[in-house]
C-alpha positions as CSV (number, residue, x, y, z in Angstrom):
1,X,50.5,-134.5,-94.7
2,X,51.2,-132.0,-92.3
3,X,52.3,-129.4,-95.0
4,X,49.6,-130.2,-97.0
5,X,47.0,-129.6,-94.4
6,X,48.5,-127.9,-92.0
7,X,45.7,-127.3,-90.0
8,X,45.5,-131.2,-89.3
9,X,48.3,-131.3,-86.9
10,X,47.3,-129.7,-83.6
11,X,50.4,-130.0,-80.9
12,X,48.1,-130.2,-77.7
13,X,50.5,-129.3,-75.1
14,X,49.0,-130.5,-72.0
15,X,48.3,-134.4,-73.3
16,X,51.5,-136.1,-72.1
17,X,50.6,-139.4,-74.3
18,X,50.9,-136.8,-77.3
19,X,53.8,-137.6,-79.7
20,X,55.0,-133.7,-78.6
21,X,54.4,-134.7,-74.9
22,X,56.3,-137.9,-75.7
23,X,59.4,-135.6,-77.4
24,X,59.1,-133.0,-74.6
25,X,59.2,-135.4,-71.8
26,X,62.3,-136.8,-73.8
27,X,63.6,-133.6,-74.0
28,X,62.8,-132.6,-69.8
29,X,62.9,-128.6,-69.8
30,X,64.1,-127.5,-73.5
31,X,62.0,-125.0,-75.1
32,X,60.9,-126.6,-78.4
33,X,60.1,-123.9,-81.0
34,X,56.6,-124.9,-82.8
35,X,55.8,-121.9,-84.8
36,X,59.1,-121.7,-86.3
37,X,58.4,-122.2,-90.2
38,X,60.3,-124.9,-92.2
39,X,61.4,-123.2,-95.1
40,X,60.0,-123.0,-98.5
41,X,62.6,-126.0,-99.7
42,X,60.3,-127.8,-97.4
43,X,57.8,-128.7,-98.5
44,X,55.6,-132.0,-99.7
45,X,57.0,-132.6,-103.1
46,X,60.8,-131.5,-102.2
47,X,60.6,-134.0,-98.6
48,X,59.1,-136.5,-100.9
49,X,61.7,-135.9,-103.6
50,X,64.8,-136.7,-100.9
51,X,62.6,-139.7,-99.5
52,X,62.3,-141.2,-102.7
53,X,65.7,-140.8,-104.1
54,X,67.1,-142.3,-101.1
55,X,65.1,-145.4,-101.1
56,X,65.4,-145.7,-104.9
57,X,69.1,-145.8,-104.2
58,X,68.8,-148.7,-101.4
59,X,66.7,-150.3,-103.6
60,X,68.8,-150.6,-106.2
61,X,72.0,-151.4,-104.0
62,X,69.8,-154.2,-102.8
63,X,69.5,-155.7,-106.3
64,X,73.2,-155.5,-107.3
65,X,74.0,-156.9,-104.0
66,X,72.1,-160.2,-104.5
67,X,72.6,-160.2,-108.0
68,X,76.3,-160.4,-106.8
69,X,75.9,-163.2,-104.2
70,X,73.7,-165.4,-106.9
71,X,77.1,-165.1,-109.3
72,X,78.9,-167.7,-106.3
73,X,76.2,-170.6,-106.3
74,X,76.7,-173.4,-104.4
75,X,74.1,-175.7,-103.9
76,X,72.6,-176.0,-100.6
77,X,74.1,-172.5,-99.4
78,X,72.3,-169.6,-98.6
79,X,73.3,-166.3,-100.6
80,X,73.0,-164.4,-97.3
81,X,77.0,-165.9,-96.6
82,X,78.4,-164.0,-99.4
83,X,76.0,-161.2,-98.4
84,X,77.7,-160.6,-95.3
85,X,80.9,-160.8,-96.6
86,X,80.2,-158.4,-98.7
87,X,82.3,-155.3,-97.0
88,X,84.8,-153.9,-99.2
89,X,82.8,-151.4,-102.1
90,X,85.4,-153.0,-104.4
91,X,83.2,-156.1,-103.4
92,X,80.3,-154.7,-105.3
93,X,81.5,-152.8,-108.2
94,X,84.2,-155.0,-109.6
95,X,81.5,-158.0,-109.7
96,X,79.0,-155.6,-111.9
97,X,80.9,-154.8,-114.7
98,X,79.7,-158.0,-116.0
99,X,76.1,-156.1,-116.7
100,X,78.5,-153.3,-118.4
101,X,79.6,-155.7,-120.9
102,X,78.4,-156.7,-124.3
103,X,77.5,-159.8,-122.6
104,X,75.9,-158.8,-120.0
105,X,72.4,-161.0,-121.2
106,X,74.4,-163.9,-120.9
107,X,75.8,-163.0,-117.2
108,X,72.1,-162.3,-116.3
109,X,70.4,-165.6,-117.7
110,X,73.6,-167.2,-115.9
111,X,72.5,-166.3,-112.5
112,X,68.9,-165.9,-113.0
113,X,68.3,-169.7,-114.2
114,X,70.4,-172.3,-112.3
115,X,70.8,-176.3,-113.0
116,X,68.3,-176.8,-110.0
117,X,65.6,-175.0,-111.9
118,X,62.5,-176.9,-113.3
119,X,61.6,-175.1,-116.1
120,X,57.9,-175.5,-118.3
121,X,58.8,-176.6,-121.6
122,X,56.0,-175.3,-123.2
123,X,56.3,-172.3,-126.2
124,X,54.5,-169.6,-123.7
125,X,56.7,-170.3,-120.9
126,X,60.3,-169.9,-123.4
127,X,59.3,-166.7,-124.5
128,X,58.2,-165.2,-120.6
129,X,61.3,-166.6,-119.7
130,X,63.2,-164.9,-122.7
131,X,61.1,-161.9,-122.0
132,X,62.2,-161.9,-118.6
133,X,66.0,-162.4,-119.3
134,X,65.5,-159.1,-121.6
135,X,63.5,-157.1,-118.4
136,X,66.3,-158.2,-115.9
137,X,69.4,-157.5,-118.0
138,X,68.0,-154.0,-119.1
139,X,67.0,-153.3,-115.8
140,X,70.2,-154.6,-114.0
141,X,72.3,-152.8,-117.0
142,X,70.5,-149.9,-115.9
143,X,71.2,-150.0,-112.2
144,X,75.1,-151.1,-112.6
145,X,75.7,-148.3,-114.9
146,X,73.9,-145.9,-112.6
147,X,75.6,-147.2,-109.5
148,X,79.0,-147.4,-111.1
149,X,81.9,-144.7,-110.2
150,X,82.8,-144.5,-113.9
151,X,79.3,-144.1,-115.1
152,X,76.0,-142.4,-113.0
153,X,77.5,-143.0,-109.8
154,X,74.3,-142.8,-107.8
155,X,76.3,-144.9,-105.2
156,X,78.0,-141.6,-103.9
157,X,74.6,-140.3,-104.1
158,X,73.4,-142.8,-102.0
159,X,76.4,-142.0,-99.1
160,X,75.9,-138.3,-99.3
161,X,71.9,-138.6,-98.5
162,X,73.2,-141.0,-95.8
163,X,75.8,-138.8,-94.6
164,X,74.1,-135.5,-94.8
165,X,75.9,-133.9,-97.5
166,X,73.3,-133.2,-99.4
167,X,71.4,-129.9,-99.8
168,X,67.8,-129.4,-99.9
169,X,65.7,-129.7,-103.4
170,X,64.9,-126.2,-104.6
171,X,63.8,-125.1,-108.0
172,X,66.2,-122.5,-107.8
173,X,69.4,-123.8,-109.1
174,X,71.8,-121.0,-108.9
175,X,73.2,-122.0,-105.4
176,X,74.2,-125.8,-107.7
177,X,75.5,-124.0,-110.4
178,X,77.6,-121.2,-108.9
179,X,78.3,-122.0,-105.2
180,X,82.2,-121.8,-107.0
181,X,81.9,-118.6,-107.7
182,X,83.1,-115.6,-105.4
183,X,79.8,-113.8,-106.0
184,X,76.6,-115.4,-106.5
185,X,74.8,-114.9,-110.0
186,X,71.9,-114.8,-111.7
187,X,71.4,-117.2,-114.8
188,X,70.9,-115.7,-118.0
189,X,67.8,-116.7,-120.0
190,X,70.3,-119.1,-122.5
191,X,71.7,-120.6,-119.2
192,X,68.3,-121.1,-117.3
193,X,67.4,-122.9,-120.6
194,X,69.8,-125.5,-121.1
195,X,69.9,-126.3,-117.4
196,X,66.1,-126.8,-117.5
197,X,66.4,-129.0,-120.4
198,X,68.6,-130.9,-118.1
199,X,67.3,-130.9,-114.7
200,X,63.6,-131.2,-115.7
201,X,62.6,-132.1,-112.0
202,X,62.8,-131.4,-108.1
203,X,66.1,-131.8,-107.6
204,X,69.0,-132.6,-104.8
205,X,72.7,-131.7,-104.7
206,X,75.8,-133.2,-103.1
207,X,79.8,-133.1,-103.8
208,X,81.7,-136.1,-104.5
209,X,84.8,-137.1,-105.3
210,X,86.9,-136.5,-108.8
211,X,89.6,-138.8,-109.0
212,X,92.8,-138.3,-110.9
213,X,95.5,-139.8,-112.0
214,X,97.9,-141.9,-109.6
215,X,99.8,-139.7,-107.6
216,X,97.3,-137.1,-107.2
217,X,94.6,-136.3,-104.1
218,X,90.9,-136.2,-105.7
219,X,89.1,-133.1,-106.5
220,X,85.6,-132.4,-106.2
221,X,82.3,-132.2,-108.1
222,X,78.9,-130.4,-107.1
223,X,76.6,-132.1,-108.9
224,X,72.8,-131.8,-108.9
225,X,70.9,-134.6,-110.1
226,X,67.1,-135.0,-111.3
227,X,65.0,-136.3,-107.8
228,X,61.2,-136.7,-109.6
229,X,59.5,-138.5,-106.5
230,X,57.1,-140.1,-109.4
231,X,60.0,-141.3,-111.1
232,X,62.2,-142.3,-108.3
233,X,59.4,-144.5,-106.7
234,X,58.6,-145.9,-110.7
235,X,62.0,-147.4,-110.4
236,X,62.1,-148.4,-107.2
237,X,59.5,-150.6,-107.8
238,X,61.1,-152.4,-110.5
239,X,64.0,-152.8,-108.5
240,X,61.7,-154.5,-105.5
241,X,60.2,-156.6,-108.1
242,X,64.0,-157.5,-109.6
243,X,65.1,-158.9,-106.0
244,X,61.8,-160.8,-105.3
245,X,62.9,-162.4,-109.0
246,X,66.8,-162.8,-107.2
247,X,65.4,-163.9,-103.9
248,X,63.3,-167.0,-106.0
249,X,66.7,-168.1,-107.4
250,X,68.4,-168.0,-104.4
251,X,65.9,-170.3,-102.9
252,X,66.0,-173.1,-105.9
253,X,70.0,-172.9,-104.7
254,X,70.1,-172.9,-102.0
255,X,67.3,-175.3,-101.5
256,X,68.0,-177.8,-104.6
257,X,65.6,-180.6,-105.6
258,X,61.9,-178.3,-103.9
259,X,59.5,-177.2,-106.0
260,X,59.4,-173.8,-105.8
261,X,57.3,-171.4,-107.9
262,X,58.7,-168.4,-109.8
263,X,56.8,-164.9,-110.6
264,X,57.7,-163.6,-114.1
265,X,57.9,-160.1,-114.4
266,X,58.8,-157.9,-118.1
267,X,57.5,-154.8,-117.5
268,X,58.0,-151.8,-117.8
269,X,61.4,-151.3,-119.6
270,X,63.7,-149.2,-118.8
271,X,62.8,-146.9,-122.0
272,X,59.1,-147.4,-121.3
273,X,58.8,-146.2,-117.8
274,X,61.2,-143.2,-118.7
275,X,59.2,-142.3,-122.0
276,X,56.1,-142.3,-119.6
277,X,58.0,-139.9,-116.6
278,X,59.4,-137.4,-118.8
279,X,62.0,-137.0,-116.2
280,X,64.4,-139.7,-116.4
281,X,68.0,-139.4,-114.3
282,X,69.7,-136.7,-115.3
283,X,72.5,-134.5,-113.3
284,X,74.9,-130.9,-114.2
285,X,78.0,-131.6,-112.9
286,X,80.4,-128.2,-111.9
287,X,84.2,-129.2,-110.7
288,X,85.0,-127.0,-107.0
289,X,88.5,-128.3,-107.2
290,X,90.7,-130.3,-109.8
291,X,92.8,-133.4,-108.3
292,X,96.2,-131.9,-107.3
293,X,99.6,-133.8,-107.3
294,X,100.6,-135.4,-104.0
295,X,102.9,-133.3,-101.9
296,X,105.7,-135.5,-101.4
297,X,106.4,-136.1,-97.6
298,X,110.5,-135.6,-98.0
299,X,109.1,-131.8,-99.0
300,X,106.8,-131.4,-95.6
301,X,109.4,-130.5,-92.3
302,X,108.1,-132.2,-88.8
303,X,106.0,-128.8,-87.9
304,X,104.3,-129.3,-91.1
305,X,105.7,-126.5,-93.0
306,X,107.5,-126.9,-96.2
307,X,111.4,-126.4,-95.5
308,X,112.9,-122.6,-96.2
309,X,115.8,-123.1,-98.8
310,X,119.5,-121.6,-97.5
311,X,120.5,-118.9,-99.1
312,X,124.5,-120.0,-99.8
């Protein structure tokens, strides 16, 4: 609000109940620069875009998480056990591959309606219900194949924004595309126009990791993905209204034989809400540095120097 009006924000130094009184009486004698500008990376749209991308992210590791727990049902027990022991990330991503596979429908309707569930029988409710099972697996597809390391992989999105690893949104995407290179460059018109095609939106950028094969230490990957506020905030509504649908079925479990009502929900679809955006998830992708074969520890001497061969 403030950098849309910044005349609304007036830092009144002498009012000690003031949120700046409050952070300088935190802060006892530092001098606290006011009038140092932020930056044209921030601004609204570009805070907005970070804010939004981040919670879209939680969101959707919310949803996997519980869709996870609901696959161990045991009646009478609460999904928040298997919650907690939820620690390893192998925990997570070896459980969703189920909503990578060709029966992924069938995993979905597996977990979203349990024996315990009293269902109406009439021809209105079947096809909600069916309607449903197609928002959930699309959806769910959607967020496993966006959170999976082989796929999207949002999730090292997710730890980068939580780690700070992440740069700024700018439209200026020549720092993404050639922090590699010894000299910074200009893009030429053909280049500015096929990264535009791709990244279509405010944007934010982080490394992760490239893994190789065994034997090898991982590379890494600057990668730049599309950060639309509109669009992050479209899906992570979905996703809020995807675990309110999990949260309903893990009550019937865990709470067999009590009536309890159920929300439907179908829409949007995923292809619906992206056709409406215009600026669905997309990312450019440049390798910094290609996984490299394990130095083997025979070949390292004790001062951490590979061993001089004797000249005979």
């Amino acid at each position: 609000m403030a950098d849309l009006n910044p005349d609304s924000v007036k830092w009144d130094r002498d009012d000690e109940a003031s949120l700046f009184g409050q952070f300088q009486a935190v802060l006892t004698n530092k001098k606290i620069a006011l009038d140092v500008p932020p930056g044209t990376t921030l601004n609204s749209r570009t805070m907005a875009s970070v804010e939004s991308y981040a919670l879209m992210q939680h969101v959707i590791e919310t949803a996997l998480r519980l869709f996870v727990a609901g696959q161990e049902r045991v009646a009478g027990k609460s999904p928040m056990t298997t919650l907690i022991n939820m620690r390893q990330s192998a925990d997570l991503r070896e459980p969703i591959k189920s909503l990578l596979s060709p029966a992924a429908r069938h995993a979905v309707a597996g977990v979203m309606i349990p024996s315990g569930l009293q269902q109406d029988k009439s021809e209105q409710s079947k096809r909600d219900s069916r309607r449903h099972i197609d928002f959930l697996t699309a959806w769910l597809a959607f967020f496993a194949r966006f959170y999976s390391e082989t796929h999207f992989n949002g999730a090292q999105g997710n730890n980068q924004l939580k780690h700070g690893a992440t740069l700024a949104p700018r439209d200026d995407l020549n720092t993404a595309l050639h922090l590699a290179d010894q000299q910074r460059k200009d893009l030429n018109p053909a280049e500015r126009s096929a990264v535009a095609a791709t990244i279509n939106a405010e944007s934010v950028t982080y490394v992760l990791q490239e893994r190789g094969a065994k034997g090898t230490v991982p590379g890494l990957i600057l990668r730049t993905d599309n950060s639309d506020p509109a669009t992050n905030l479209g899906i992570s509504q979905v996703g809020i209204s995807i675990v309110r649908s999990l949260w309903q079925m893990s009550q019937v479990v865990a709470y067999p034989n009590t009536e309890t009502s159920y929300d439907y929900d179908y829409s949007p679809m995923p292809s619906e809400l992206f056709a409406s955006t215009g600026k669905p998830p997309r990312s450019v992708v440049q390798t910094l540095l290609h996984p490299a074969p394990t130095v083997p520890t025979s070949a390292v001497a004790p001062n951490g120097k590979s061993p001089r061969k004797r000249k005979r």
